[in-house]
C-alpha positions in Angstrom: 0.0 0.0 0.0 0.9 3.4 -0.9 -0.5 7.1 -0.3 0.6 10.3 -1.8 -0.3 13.4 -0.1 0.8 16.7 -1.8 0.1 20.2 -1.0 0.2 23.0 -2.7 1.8 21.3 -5.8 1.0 22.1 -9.7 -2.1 20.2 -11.1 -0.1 18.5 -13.7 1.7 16.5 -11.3 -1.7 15.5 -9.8 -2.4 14.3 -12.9 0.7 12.3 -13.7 0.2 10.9 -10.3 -3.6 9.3 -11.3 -1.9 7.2 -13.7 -0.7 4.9 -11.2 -2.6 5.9 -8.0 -5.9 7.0 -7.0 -7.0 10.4 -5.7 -9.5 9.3 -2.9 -9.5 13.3 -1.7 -7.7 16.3 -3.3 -3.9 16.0 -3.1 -4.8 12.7 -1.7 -3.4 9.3 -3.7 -3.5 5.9 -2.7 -2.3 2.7 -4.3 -0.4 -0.4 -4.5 2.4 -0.1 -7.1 5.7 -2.0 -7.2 8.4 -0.5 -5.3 10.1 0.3 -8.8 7.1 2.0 -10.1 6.9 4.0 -6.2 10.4 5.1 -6.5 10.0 6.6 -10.0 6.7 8.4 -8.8 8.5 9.5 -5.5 11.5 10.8 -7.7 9.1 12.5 -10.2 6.9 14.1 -7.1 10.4 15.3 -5.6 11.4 16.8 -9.3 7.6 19.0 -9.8 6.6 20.1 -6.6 7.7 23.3 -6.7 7.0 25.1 -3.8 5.1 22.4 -2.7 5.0 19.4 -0.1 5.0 16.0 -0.6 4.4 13.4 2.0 5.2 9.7 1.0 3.9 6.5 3.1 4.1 2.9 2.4 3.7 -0.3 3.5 7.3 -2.2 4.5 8.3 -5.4 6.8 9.2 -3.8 9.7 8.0 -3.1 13.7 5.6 -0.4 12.4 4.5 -2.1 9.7 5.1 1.5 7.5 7.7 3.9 7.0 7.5 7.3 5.2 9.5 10.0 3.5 9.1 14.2 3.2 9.6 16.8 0.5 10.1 20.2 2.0 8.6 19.7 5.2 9.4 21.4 8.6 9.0 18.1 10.1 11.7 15.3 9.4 11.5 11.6 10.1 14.1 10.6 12.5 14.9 6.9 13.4 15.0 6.4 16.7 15.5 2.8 18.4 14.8 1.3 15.3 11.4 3.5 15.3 10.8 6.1 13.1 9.2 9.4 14.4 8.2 12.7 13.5 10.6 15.8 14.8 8.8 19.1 14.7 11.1 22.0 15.2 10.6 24.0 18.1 9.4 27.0 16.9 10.5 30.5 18.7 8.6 33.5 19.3 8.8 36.3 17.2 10.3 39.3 18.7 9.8 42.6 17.1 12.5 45.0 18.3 10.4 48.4 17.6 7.3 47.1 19.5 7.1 47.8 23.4 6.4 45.4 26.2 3.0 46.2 26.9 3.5 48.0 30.6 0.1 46.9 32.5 -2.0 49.4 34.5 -0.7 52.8 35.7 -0.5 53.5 39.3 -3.6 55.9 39.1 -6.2 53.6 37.6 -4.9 50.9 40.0 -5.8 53.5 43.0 -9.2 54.2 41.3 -9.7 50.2 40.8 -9.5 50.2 44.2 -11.2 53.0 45.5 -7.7 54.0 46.7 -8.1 58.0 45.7 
């Protein structure tokens, strides 16, 4: 078994894609080709994407039963253990360097909060 998912790719690689697989949703391709056929899809998928993702899973004899590979995603399959598993990148908060911390309430509208006048 083997599933496809692209994003953001050109149509005509969908297309080329429906030659050998099914699109059960958009972007969304499923099938059971040889693994010579899968690699020459993968490699074609990897050449006309573009700016776009790709996402490869299929079906292999091994303790999860899968295994998968990325095309320009932010998150990268790592082996770990023998397993293979998803690292995200920890992503960091933008800081703008012309914005100000905002400073809270003054001292006067804390006193008036507070009946304090």
């Amino acid at each position: 078994m083997t599933v496809i998912v692209l994003t953001r790719c050109p149509a005509g690689l969908r297309g080329f894609l429906t030659r050998w697989l099914m699109e059960i949703s958009p972007g969304v391709f499923i099938g059971g080709p040889s693994a010579r056929i899968r690699e020459a899809l993968w490699a074609e998928v990897r050449q006309y994407a573009d700016t776009g993702r790709a996402l490869l899973v299929y079906s292999t004899n091994n303790e999860q039963g899968f295994t998968f590979e990325t095309h320009d995603h932010k998150w990268h399959p790592i082996d770990h253990e023998g397993l293979t598993l998803i690292r995200r990148p920890k992503e960091k908060p933008a800081i703008s360097s012309t914005a100000a911390a905002p400073q809270g309430w003054s001292k006067a509208s804390k006193r008036r909060r507070y009946g304090q006048l």
